[in-house]
C-alpha positions in Angstrom: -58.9 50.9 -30.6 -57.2 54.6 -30.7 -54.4 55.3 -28.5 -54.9 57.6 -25.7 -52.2 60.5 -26.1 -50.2 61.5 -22.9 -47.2 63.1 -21.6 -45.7 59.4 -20.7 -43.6 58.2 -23.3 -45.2 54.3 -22.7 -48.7 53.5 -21.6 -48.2 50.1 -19.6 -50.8 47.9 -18.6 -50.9 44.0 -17.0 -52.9 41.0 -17.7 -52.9 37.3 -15.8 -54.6 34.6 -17.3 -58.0 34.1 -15.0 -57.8 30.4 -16.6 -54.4 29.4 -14.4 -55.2 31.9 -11.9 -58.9 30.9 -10.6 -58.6 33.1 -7.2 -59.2 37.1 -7.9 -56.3 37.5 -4.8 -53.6 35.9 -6.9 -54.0 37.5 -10.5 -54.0 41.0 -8.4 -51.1 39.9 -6.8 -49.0 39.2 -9.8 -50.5 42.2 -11.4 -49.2 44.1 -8.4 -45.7 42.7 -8.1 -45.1 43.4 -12.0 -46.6 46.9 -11.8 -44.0 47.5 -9.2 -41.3 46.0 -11.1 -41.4 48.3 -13.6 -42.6 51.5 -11.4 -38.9 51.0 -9.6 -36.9 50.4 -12.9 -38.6 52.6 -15.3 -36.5 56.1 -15.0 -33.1 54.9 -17.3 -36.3 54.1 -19.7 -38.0 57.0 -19.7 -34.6 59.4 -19.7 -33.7 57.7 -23.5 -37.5 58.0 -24.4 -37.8 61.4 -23.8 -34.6 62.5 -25.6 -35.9 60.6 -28.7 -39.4 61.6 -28.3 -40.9 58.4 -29.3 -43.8 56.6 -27.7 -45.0 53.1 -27.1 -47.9 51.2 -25.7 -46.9 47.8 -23.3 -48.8 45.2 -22.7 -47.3 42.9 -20.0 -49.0 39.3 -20.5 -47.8 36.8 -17.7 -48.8 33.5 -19.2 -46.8 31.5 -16.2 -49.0 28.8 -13.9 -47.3 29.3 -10.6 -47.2 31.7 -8.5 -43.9 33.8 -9.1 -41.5 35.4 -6.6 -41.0 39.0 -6.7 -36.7 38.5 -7.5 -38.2 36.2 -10.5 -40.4 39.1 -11.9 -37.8 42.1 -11.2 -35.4 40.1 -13.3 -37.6 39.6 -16.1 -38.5 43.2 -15.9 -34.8 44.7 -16.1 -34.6 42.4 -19.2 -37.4 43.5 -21.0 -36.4 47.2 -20.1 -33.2 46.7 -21.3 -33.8 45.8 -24.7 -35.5 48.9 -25.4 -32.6 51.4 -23.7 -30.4 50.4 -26.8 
């Protein structure tokens, strides 16, 4: 599968399991609330990306079987940003 070039430093996209998540209305909620997590917490990211002109491709995998709050998903999000800022 070829990579789509773009002016983004990271292509990001979101997948939930349909096997825990039977109902449609739950998957695209979780997809929604991680979307959002990193849509808010992004910019420091971006900044250091741009500077070192590199690019990556995310894929975001929630493997979890309940329902997460949104505090539980932003946390996890800063986290996962944070490792790449260094």
């Amino acid at each position: 599968m070829e990579i789509e070039e773009s002016e983004s430093p990271i292509q990001f996209t979101v997948s939930v399991s349909k096997r825990k998540f039977k109902r449609a209305v739950n998957r695209n909620r979780v997809k929604r609330q991680i979307r959002e997590a990193y849509r808010l917490n992004k910019a420091p990211l971006f900044e250091k990306l741009n500077q070192s002109q590199k690019k990556y491709a995310w894929m975001v995998i929630f493997t979890g079987s309940e329902l997460p709050d949104y505090q539980q998903i932003e946390k996890a999000m800063k986290k996962i940003i944070a490792k790449f800022e260094v």
